[in-house]
N, C-alpha and C positions, 0 to 999 in steps of 0.2 A: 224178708224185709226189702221195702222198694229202696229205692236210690235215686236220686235225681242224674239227669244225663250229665255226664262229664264235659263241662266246657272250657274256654279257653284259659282265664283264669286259676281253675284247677291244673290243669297242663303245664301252667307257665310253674305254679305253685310245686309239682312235680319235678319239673323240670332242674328247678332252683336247688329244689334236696339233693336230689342225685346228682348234679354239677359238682356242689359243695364236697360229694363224698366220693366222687370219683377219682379222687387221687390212690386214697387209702384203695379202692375196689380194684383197682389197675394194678396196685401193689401187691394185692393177697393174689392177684390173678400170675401178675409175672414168676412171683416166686414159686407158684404152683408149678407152673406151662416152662419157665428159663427160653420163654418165647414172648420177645414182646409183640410180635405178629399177631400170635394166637390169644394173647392177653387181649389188645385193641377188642379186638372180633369179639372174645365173653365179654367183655364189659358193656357191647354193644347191643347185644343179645339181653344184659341186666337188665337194660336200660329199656329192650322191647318188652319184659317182663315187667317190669316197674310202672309202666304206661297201662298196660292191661290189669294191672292187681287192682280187685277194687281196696284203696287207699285208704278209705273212710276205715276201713277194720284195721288198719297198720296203726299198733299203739308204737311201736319206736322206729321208725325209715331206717334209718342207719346199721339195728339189729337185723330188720328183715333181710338189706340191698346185703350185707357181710354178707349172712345165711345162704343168700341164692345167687352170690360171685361163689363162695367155698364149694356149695355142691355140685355147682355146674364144672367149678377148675377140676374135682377129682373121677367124675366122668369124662371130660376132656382129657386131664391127662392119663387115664388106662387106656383109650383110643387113640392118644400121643406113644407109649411107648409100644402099641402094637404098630403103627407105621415105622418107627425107626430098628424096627427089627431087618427093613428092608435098605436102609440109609449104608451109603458107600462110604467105607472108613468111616473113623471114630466123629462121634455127634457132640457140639460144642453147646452152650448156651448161647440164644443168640441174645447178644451187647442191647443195653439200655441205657440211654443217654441221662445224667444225673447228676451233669453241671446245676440244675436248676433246682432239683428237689435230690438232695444230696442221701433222703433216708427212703425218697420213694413212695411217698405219703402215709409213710410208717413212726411210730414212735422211737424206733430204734432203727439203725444200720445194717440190724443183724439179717441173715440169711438171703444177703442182698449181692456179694463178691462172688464171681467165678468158682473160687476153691468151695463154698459152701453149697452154690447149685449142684456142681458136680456129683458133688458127696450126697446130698438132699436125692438124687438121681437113684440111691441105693435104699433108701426107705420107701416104706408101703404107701401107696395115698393118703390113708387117715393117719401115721405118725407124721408125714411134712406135712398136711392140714394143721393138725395140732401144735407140732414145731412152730411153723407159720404163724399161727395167729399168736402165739405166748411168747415166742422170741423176738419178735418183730413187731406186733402190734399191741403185747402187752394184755390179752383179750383174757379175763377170769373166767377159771376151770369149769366153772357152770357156766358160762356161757357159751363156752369150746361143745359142750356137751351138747348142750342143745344141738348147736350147727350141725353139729358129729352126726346128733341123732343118739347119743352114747349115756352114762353117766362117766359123775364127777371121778372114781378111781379111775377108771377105763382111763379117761382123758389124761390123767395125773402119770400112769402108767404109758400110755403114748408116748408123752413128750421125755418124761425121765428115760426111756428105752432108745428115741431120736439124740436127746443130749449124747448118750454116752456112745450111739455110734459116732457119733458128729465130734466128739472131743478123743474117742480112740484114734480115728484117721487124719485128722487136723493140727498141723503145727500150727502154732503161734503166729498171726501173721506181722509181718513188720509192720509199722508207720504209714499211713496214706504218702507222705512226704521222704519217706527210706522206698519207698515202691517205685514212685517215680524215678528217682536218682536211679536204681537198677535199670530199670526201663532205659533211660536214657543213655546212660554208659551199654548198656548191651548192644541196644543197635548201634552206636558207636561202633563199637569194638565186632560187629558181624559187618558192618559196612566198610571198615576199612582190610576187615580181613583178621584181626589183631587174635587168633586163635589161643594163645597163651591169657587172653584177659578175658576171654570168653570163660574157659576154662576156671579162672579165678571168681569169677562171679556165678556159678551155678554149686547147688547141693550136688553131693556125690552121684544122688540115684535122682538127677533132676531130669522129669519128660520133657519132650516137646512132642507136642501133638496139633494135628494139622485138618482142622473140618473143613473140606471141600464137595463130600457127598460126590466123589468122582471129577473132581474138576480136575483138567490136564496139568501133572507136573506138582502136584500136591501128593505128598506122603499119604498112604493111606493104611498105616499103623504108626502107635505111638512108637517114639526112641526114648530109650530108655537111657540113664548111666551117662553123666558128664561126659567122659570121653566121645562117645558115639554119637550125643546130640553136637559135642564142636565136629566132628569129623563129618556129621549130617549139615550142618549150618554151614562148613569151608564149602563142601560141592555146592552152597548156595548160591556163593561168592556173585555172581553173575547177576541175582536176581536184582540187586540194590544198584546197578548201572543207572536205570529213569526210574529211581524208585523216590517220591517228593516223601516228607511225612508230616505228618500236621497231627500236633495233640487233643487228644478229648477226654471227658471224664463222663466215664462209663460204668455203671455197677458199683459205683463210686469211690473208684480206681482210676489212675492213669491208664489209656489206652495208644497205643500208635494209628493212627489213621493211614491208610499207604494207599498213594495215591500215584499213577501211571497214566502218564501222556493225559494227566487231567482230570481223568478215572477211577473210581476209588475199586483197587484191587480189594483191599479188606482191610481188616484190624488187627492188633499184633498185640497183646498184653501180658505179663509175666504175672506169678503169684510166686508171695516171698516169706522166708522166716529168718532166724538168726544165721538156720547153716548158710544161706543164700539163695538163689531163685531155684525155686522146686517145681514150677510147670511154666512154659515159655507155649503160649495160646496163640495160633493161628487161626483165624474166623475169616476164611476165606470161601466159601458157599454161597455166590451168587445173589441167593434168594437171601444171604443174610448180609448182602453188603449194601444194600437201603439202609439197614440199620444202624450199621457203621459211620456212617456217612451225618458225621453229628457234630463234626468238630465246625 
């Protein structure tokens, strides 16, 4: 079947869809990749692919552009965890700024925090695919299927298999607005020194974990156990001298922006439940302090 040449109008016309949907595709991508570097980059790549597809045969834009962000994020991310095999000290997500789109052009919030990336980090490709699109954007099990390439049990069984690892290891998180207050009082209380209120605010078996991929002066294992993250945080004492901090909302959570002689050192954000803060996130990796840098 001929086709007439693709001109401007069509272009502008393409253009217009995948603008429209580029939130949402950004979104399925970050949660894939917990890189928004690498999300930018596929979405960029859709968007070469959405130019070249002859269009005329696309009966719904929206199914297809999902379709070809999902298969491209879970080949991206099997060639993402074979490079961080080589990553110095523990690997963070890197921070997305989400003052402005609070759910990340998702129907929900969900698989969108720090604590759920992490954890999302322990499932196969195709269960966070599936996770992703049912938790977050709400996408019906025949539809997932398609994407997948799978049918409808398969896909049913996916996500029923992701929930339950995702709610074995996941406390409860507190309040957007109880997150902050912790956030806030902690560096408090590590800026002045105040180790006794440190102490008071962390779970028993609270980490702190520190992604620098080898930057000077950065931990490069987690600390485990209240006690040893305040006795890791006093020898810090020193750091918070020119340390400014400016808030952001990131993942859409409170984040600390820390900011040196001007400079944005990194980001600093806690994740919390009733016992109290259970991981205290250092995102200090160079390569991920552009992204920081949001407040």
């Amino acid at each position: 079947m001929d086709h007439e040449p693709v001109g401007s109008d069509d272009l502008e016309e393409a253009a217009r869809v995948f603008t429209g949907l580029r939130p949402r595709l950004f979104g399925i991508a970050y949660r894939m990749l917990s890189s928004a570097s690498e999300a930018e980059d596929l979405v960029q790549e859709v968007w070469l692919r959405w130019q070249a597809t002859d269009r005329s045969a696309v009966l719904n834009p929206a199914a297809f552009l999902a379709t070809t962000t999902t298969r491209l994020a879970i080949n991206a991310l099997q060639s993402a965890r074979r490079r961080r095999e080589t990553y110095i000290g523990p690997w963070l997500p890197e921070p997305v700024d989400t003052s402005a789109d609070p759910y990340l052009g998702a129907e929900r919030g969900a698989a969108l925090e720090f604590a759920a990336l992490l954890l999302m980090e322990k499932l196969t490709p195709n269960e966070r695919a599936a996770y992703v699109l049912r938790e977050a954007f709400d996408y019906p099990y025949a539809q997932i299927a398609d994407i997948l390439r799978s049918t409808e049990p398969a896909v049913r069984q996916l996500v029923s298999r992701a929930r339950k690892h995702m709610a074995e290891e996941r406390r409860t998180p507190v309040s957007p607005a109880a997150q902050r207050e912790l956030l806030t009082t902690f560096i408090a209380a590590a800026r002045s020194g105040d180790l006794a209120a440190l102490e008071r605010l962390l779970a028993a078996d609270a980490t702190n974990i520190a992604d620098g991929n080898g930057r000077i002066r950065v931990s490069r294992r987690p600390v485990v156990g209240a006690q040893r993250v305040v006795k890791y945080l006093s020898a810090l004492n020193w750091f918070w001298a020119d340390v400014e901090v400016e808030w952001a909302t990131t993942n859409g959570q409170t984040s600390a922006v820390l900011r040196q002689n001007g400079s944005v050192y990194g980001l600093l954000t806690v994740t919390a439940s009733s016992d109290g803060i259970d991981q205290v996130l250092w995102m200090v990796n160079p390569e991920k302090v552009a992204a920081a840098s949001v407040a």
